[in-house]
C-alpha beads as a LAMMPS data file, in Angstrom:
LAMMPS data file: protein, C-alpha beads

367 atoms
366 bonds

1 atom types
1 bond types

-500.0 500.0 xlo xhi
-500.0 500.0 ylo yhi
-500.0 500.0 zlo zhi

Masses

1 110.0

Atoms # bond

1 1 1 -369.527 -239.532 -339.711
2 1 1 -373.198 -240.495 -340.435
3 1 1 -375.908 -241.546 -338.309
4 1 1 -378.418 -243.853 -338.098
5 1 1 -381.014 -244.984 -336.185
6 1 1 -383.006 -247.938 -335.315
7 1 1 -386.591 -246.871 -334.236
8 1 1 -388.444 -249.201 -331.896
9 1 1 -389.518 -246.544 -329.336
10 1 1 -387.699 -246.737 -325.862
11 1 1 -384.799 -249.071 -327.012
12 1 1 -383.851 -246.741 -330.071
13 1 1 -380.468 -246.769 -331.075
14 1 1 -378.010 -245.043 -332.816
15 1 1 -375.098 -246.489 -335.473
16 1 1 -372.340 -244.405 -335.781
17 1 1 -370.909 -244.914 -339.070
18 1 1 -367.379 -243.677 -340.115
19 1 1 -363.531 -243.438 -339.640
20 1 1 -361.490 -243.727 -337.025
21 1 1 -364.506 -243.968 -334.786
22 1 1 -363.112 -246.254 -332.578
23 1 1 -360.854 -243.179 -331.089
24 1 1 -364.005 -241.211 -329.938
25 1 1 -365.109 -241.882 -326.467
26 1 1 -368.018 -239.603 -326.661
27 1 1 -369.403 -241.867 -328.918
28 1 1 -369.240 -244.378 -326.216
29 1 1 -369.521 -243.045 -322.639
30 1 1 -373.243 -242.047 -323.166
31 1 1 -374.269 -245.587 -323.588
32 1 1 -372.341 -247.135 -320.795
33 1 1 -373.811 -247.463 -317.317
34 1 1 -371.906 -247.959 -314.430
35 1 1 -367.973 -248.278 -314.127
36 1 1 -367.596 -251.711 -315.347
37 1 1 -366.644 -252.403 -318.828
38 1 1 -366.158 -256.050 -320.535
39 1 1 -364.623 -256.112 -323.824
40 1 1 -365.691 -259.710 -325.548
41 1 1 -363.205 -259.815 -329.014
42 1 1 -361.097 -262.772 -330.589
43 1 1 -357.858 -263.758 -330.590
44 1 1 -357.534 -262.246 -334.280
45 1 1 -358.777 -259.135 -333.305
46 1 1 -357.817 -258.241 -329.962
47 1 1 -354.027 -257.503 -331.125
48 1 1 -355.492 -255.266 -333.638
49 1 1 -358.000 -253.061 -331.538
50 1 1 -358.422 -254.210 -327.832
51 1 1 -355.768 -251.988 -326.819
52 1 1 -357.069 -248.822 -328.938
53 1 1 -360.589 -249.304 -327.434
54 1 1 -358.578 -250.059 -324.017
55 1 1 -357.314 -246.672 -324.100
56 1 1 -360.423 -244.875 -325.620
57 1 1 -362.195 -246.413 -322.211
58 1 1 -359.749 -244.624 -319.919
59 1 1 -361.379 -244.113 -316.929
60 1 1 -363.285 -247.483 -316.495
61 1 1 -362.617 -251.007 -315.036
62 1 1 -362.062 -252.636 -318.316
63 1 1 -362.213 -256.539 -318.500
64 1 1 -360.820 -258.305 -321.410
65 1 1 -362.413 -261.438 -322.219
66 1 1 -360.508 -262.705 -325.244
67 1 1 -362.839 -265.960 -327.168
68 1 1 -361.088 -268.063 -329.589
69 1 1 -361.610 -267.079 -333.410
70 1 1 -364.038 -269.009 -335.722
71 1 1 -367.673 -269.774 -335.819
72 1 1 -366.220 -272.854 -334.531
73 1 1 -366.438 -272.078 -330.794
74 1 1 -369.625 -270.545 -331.021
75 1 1 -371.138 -272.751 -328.528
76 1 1 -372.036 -273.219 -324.838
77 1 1 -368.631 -273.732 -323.875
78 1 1 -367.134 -270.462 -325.550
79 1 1 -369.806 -268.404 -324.104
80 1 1 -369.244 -270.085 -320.449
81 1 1 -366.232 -268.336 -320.554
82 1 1 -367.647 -265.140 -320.987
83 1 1 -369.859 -265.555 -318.077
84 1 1 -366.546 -267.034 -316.527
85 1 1 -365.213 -263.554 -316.718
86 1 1 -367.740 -261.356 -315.717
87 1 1 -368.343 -263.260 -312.298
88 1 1 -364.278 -263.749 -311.644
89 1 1 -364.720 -259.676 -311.770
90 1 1 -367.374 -259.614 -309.910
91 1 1 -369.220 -257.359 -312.770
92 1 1 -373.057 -256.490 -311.380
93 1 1 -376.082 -255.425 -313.157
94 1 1 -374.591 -252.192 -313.824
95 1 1 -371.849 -254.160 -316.035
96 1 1 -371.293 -252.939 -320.193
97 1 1 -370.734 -255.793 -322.130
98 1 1 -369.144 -254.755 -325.615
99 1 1 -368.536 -256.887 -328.782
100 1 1 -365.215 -256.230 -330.590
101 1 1 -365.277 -258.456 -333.733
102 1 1 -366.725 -259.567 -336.435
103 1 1 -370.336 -261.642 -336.287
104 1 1 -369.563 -264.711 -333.710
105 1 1 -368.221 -262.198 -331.091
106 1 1 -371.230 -260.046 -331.487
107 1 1 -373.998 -262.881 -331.416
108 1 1 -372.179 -264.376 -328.430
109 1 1 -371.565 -261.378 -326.541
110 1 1 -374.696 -260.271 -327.203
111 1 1 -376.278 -263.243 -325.909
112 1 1 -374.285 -263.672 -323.032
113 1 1 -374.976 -259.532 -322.215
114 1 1 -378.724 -261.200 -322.297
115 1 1 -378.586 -263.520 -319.775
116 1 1 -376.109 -262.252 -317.398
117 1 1 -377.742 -261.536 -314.670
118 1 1 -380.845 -261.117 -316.770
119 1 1 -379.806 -258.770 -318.877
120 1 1 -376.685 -256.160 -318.700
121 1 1 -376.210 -253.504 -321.031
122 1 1 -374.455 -254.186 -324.417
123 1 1 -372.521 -252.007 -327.147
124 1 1 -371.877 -253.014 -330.707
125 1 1 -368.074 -252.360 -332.400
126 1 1 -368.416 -254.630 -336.006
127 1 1 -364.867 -254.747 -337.307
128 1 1 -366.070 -257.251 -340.088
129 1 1 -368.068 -256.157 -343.078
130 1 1 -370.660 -259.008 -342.576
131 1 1 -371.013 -258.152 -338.978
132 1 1 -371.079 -254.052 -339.708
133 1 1 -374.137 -254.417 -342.718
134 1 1 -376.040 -257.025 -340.815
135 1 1 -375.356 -259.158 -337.701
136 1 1 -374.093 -255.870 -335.208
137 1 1 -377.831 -254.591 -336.451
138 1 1 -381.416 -255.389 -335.038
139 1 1 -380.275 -257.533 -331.660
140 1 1 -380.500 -261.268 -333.245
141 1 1 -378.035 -262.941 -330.552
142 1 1 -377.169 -266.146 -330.265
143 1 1 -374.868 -269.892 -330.555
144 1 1 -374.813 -272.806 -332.569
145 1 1 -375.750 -276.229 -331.964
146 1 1 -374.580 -279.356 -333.349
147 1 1 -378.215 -279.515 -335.597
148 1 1 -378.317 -276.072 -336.384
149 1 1 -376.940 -272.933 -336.688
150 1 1 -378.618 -270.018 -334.302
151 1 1 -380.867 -272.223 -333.048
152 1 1 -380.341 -271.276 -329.531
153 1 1 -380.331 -267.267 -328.490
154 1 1 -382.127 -264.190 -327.713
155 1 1 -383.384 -260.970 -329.429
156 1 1 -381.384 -258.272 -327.542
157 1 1 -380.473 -254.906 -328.754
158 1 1 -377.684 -253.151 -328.066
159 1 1 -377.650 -249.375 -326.693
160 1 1 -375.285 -247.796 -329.897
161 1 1 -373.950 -249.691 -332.870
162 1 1 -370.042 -248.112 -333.656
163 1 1 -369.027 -248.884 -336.864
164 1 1 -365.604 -248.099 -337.877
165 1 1 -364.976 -248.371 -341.171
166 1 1 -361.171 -248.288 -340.994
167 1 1 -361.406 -251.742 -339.590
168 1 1 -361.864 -253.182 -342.920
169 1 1 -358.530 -252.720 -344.048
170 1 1 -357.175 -255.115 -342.017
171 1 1 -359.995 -257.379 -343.370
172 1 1 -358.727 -260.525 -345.322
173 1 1 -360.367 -260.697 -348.822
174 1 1 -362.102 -263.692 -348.014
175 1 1 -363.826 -262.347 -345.181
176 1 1 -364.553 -259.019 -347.270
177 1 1 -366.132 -261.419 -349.979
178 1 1 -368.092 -262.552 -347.164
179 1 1 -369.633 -259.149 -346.179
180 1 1 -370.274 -258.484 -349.860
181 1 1 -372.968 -261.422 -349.375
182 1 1 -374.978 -259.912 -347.115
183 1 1 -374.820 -256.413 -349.227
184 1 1 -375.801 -257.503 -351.971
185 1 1 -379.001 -259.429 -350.199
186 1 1 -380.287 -255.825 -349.519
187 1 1 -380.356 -254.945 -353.515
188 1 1 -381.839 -258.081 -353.934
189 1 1 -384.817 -257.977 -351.396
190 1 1 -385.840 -254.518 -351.121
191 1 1 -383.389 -252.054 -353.490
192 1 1 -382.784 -252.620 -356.589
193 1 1 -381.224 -249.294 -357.697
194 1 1 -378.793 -250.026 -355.062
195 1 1 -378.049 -253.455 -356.856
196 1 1 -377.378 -251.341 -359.991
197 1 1 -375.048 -249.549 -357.907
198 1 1 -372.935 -252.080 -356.683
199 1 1 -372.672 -253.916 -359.752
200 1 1 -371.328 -250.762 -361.064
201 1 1 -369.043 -250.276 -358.068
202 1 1 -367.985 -253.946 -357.080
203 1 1 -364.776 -253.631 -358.128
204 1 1 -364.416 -250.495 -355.854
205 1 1 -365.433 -251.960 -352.908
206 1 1 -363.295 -255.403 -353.403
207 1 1 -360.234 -252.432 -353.596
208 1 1 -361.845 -251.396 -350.593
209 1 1 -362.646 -247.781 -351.940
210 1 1 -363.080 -245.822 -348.611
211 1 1 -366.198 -244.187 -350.360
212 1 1 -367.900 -246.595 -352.047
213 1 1 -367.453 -248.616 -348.799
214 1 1 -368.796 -246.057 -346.719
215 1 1 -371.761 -245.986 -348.994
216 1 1 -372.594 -249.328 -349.248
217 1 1 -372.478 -249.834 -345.232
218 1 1 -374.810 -246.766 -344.830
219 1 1 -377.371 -248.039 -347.360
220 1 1 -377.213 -251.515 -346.135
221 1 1 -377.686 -250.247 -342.177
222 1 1 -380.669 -248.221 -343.184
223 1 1 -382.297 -250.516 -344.959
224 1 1 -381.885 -253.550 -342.244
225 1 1 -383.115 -250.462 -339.796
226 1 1 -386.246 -250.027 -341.581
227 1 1 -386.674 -254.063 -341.326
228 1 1 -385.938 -254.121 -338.261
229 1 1 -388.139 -250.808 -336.908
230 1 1 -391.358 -252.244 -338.317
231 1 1 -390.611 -256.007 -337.197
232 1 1 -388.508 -256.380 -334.300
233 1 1 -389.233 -260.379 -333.729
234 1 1 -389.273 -261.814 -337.041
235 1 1 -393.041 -262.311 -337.198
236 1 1 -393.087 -260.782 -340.568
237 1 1 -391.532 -258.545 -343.098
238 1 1 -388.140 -259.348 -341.429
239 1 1 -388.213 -262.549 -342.550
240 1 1 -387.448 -261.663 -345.880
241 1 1 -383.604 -260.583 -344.674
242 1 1 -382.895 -264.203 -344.567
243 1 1 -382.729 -264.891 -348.676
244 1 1 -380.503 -267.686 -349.583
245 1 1 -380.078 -268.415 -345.298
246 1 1 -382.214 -271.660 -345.423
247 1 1 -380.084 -273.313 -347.933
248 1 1 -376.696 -271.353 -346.482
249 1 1 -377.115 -272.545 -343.284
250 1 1 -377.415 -276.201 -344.361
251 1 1 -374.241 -275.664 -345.926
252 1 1 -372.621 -274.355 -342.863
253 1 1 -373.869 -277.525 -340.510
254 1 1 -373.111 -280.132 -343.249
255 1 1 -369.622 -278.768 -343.707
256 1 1 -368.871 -277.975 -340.423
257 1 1 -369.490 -274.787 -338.794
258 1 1 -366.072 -272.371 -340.178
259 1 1 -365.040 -274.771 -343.392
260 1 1 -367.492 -272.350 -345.467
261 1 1 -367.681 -268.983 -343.925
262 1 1 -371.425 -267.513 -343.159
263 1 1 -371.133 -265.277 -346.324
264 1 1 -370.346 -268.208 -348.683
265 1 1 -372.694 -270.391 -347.761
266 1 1 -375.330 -267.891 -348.129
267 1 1 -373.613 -266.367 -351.699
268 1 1 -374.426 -270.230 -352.442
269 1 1 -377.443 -270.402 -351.289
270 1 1 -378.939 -266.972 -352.322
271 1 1 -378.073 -268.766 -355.903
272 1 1 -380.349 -271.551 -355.030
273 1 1 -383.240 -269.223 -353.572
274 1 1 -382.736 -267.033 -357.372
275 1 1 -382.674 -270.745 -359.354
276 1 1 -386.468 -271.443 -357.445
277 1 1 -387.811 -268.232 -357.663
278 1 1 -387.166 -268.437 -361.418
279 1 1 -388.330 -272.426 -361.918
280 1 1 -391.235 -271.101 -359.945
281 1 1 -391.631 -268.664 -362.889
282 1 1 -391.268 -265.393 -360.809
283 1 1 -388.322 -264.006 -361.795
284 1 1 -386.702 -264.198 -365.414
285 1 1 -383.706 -266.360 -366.241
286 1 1 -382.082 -263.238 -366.879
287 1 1 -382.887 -261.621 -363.470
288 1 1 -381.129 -264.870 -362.180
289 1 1 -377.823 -264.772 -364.205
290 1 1 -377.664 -261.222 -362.553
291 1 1 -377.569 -261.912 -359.472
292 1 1 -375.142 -265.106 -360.164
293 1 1 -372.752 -262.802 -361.656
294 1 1 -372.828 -260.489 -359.032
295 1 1 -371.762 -262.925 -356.556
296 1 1 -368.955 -264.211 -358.690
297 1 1 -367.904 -260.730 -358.894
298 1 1 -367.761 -260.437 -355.427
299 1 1 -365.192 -263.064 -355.400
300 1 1 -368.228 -265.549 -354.088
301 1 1 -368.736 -269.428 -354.348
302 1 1 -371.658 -269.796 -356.699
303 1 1 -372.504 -273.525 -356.525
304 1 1 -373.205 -275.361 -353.638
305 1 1 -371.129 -278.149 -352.220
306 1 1 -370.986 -281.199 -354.630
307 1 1 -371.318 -284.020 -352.097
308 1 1 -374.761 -282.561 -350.651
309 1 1 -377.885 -283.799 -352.045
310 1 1 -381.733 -283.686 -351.594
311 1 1 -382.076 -285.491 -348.783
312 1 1 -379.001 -283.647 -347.313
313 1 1 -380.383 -280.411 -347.822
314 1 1 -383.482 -281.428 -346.623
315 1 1 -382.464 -283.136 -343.109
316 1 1 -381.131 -279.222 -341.974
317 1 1 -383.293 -277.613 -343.482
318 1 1 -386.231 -279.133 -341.622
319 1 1 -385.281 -277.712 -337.924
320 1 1 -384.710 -274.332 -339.698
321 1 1 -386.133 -271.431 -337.599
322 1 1 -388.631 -271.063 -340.414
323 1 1 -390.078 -274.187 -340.258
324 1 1 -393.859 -273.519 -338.580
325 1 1 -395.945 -276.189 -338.035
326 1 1 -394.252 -278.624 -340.245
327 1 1 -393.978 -276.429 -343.126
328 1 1 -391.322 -274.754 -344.824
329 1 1 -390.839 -271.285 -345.480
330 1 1 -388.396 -270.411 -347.450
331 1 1 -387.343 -266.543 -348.450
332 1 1 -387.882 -265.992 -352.775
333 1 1 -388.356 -262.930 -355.321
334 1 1 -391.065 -262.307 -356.610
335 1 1 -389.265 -260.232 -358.927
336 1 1 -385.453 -258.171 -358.178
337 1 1 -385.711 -255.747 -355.182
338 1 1 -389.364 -257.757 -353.920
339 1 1 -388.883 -260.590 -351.261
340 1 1 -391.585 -262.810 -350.347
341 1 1 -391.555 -265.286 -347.047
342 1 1 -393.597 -268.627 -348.518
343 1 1 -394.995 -272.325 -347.847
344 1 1 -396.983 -272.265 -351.007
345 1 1 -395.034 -273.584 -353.588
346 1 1 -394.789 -276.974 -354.957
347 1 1 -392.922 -279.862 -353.450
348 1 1 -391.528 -280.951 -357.022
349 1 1 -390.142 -277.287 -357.577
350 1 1 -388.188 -277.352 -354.172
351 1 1 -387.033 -280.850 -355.630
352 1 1 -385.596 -279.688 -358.612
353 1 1 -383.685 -276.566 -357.111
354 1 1 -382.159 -279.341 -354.846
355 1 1 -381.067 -281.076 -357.785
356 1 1 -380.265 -278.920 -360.009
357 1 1 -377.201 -278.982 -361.731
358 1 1 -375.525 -275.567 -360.207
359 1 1 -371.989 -276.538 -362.143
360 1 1 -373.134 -276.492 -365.645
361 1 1 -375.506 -273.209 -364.873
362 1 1 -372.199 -271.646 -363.887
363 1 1 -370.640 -273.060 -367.068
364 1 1 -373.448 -271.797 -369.364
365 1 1 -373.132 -268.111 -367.561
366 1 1 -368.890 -267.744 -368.771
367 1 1 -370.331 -268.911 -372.063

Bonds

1 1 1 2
2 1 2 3
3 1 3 4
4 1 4 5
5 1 5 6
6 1 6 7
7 1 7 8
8 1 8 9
9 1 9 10
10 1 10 11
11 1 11 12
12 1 12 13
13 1 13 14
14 1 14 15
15 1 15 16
16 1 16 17
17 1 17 18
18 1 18 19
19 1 19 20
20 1 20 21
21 1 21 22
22 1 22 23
23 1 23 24
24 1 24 25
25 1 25 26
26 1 26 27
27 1 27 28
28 1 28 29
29 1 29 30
30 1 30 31
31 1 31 32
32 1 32 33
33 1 33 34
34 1 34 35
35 1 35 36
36 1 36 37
37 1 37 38
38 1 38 39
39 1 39 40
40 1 40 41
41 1 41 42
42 1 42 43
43 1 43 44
44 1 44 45
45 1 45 46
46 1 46 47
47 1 47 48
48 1 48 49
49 1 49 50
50 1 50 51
51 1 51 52
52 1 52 53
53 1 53 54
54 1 54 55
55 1 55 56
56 1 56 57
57 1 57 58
58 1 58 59
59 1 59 60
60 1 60 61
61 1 61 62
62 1 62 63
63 1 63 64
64 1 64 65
65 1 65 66
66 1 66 67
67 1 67 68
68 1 68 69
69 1 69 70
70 1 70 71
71 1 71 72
72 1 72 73
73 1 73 74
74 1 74 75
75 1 75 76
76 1 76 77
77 1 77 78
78 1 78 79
79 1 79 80
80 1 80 81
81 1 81 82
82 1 82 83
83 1 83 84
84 1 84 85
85 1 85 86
86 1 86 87
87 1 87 88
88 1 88 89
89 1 89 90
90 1 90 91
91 1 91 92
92 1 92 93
93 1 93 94
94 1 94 95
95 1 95 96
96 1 96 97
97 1 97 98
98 1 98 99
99 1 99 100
100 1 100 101
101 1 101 102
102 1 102 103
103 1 103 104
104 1 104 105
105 1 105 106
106 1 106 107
107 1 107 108
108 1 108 109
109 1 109 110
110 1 110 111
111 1 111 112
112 1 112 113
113 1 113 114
114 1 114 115
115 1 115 116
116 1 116 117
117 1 117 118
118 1 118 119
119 1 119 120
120 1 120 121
121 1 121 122
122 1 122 123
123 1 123 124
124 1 124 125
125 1 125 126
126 1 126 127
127 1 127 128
128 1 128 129
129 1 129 130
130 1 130 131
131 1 131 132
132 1 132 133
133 1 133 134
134 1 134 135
135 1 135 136
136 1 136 137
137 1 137 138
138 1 138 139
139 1 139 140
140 1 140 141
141 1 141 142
142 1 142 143
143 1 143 144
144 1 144 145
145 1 145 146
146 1 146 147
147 1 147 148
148 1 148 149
149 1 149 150
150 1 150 151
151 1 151 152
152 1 152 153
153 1 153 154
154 1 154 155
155 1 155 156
156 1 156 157
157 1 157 158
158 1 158 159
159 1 159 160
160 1 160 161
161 1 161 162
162 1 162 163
163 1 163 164
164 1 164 165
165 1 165 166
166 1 166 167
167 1 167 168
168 1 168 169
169 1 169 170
170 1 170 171
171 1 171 172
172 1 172 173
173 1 173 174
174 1 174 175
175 1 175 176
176 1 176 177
177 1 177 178
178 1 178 179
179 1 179 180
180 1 180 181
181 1 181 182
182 1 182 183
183 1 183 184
184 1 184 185
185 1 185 186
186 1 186 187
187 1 187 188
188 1 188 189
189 1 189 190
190 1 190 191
191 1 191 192
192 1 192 193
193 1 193 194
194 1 194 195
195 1 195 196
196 1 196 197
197 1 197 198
198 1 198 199
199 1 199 200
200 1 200 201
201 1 201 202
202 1 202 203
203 1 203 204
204 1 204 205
205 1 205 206
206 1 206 207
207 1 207 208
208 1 208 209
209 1 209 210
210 1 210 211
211 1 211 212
212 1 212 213
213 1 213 214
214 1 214 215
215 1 215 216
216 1 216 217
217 1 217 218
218 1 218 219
219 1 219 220
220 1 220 221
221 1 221 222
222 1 222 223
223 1 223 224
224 1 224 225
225 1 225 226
226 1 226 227
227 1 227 228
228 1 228 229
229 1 229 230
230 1 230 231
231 1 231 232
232 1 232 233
233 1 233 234
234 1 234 235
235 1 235 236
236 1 236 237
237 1 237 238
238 1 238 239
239 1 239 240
240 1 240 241
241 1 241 242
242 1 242 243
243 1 243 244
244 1 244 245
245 1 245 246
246 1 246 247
247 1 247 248
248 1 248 249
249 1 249 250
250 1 250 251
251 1 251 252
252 1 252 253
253 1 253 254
254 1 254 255
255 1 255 256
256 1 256 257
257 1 257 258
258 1 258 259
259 1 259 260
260 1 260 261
261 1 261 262
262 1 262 263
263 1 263 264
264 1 264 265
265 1 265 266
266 1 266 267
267 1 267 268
268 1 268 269
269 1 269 270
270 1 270 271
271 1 271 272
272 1 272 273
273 1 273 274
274 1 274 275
275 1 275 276
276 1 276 277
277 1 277 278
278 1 278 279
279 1 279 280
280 1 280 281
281 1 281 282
282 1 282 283
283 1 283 284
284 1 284 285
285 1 285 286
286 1 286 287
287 1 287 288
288 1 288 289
289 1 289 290
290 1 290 291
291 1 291 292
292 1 292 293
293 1 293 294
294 1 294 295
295 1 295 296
296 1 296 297
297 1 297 298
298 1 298 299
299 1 299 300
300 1 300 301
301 1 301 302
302 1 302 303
303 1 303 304
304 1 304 305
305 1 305 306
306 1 306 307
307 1 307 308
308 1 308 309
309 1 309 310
310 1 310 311
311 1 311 312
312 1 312 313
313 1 313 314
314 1 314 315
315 1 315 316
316 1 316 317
317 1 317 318
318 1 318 319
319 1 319 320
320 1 320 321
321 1 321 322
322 1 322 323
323 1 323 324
324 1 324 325
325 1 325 326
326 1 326 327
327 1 327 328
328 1 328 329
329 1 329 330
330 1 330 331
331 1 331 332
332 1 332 333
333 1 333 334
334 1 334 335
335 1 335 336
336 1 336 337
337 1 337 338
338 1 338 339
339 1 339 340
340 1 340 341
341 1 341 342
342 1 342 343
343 1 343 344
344 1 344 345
345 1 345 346
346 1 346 347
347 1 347 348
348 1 348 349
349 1 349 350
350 1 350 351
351 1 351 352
352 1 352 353
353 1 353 354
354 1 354 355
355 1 355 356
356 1 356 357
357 1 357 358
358 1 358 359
359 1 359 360
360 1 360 361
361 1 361 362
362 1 362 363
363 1 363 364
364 1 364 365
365 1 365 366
366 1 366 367
């Protein structure tokens, strides 16, 4: 097992980060107050783990509250019946709320641990790869609305992240493709001898290579725990985790939150981010076709959906959380491992990313 921790003083935390973790209630019981325990997972994964966890808790008034899979029912009336559960159980202020699942059960448990009686205390359990590398870490919370996604929520951080890595072998590929998204955003932003790395150990971790995995989860964590120690609230530096996200999630509301999972839409729009960082003249073409092909190796949609255009794009991406007085911000490379948050940048070079004809870039890369 490794450890890790997230430094922000008072609310430090650890992440656990191994197998069969999920088995080792010492892990647990030092970050749960009180007797009462509510486990928030899916119906996907609660046949695969709630009992395990169940048992690992023995000794506590365990609730289940079991949530419908899909980023789908991330909304107000999913995360009513969270609170639904809690108060049927009369759970107090001394109530654990933990999040079994992937990234929807964590933002919405996490959020719901936020406002429940103004805050209760709240554990982490990522059985997703997306949700282990980035959404279980640094206490973004939150559910979707109709005009955006995460536009409604709460920074809240949980007392210990537990990340099992076993979980991921009951991982569909698609949803492992997914995670691979959000890995490779680290090598991109702020690592790029870890980028080398993976593009020498993709195919490992697609096989789900118990090492490699292990490795790439314990790189990722640390470096979204340095992010996250030095800028808690997104005022900053933590912007930059976010690469390819303003452009993603105007692919997820266009489409309909689920028909492209989180990870795709940002694989497609982390191409879109590379294609204006390099019209803007700050990364080579080469440095682009990298990170394209990286993606694609990750079993990744490269090109962004055909029937969205400019004005498309532009309609979500306006009430993006990045938007500040008017302007947008959008996350680019200044060159491979260096992110940069910016509004300075030319209208007609936004334009032409918009426009640009992703198919025949593709084309020109299996040339």
């Amino acid at each position: 097992m490794q450890t890790l921790k997230v430094d922000l003083g008072e609310r430090s935390y650890p992440i656990h980060i191994g197998e069969g973790l999920l088995d080792r209630p010492e892990l647990l019981t030092p970050h749960i107050v009180g007797r009462q325990v509510a486990i928030v997972t899916n119906t996907t994964v609660a046949p695969l783990y709630l009992e395990r966890l169940t048992a690992t808790l023995a000794g506590y008034n365990v609730l289940p509250v079991v949530l419908p899979d899909g980023e789908a029912f991330k909304n107000w009336e999913t995360l009513q019946l969270i609170f639904d559960g809690l108060l049927a159980a009369r759970h107090d202020r001394r109530t654990t709320v933990i999040a079994l699942g992937g990234g929807v059960i964590g933002d919405m448990a996490g959020f719901a641990a936020a406002c429940y009686q103004r805050g209760v205390n709240f554990i982490q359990i990522p059985t997703t790869l997306l949700s282990q590398v980035d959404s279980s870490v640094g206490g973004k919370t939150g559910i979707n609305h109709p005009l955006g996604k995460n536009m409604v929520g709460a920074f809240y951080q949980p007392a210990v992240v537990l990340i099992d890595t076993l979980s991921l072998r009951s991982l569909p590929e698609r949803e492992l493709s997914a995670g691979l998204a959000e890995v490779i955003k680290y090598g991109l932003i702020c690592d790029e001898p870890f980028l080398t790395w993976l593009e020498e150990h993709m195919d490992a971790l697609r096989g789900l290579d118990p090492q490699a995995l292990t490795l790439a989860i314990e790189r990722s964590c640390a470096a979204k725990a340095r992010v996250v120690g030095a800028d808690e609230r997104e005022s900053g530096v933590r912007a930059t985790l976010n690469l390819g996200h303003t452009f993603g999630h105007a692919i997820e509301t266009e489409m309909g939150y689920g028909v492209w999972l989180h990870g795709e839409a940002v694989a497609a729009g982390t191409v879109m981010a590379l294609e204006m960082s390099a019209r803007l003249g700050w990364i080579s073409s080469a440095d682009r076709d990298r990170g394209i092909r990286l993606l694609q190796r990750a079993g990744l949609p490269v090109v962004p959906p055909e029937q969205m255009d400019e004005a498309c794009f532009m309609a979500h991406m306006s009430v993006d959380k990045k938007v500040l007085d008017g302007r947008l911000r959008l996350v680019l490379l200044r060159r491979i491992g260096e992110a940069v948050v910016t509004d300075d940048y030319p209208q007609e070079v936004l334009k032409a990313t918009l426009v640009a004809d992703y198919p025949a870039l593709v084309d020109q890369l299996r040339g």
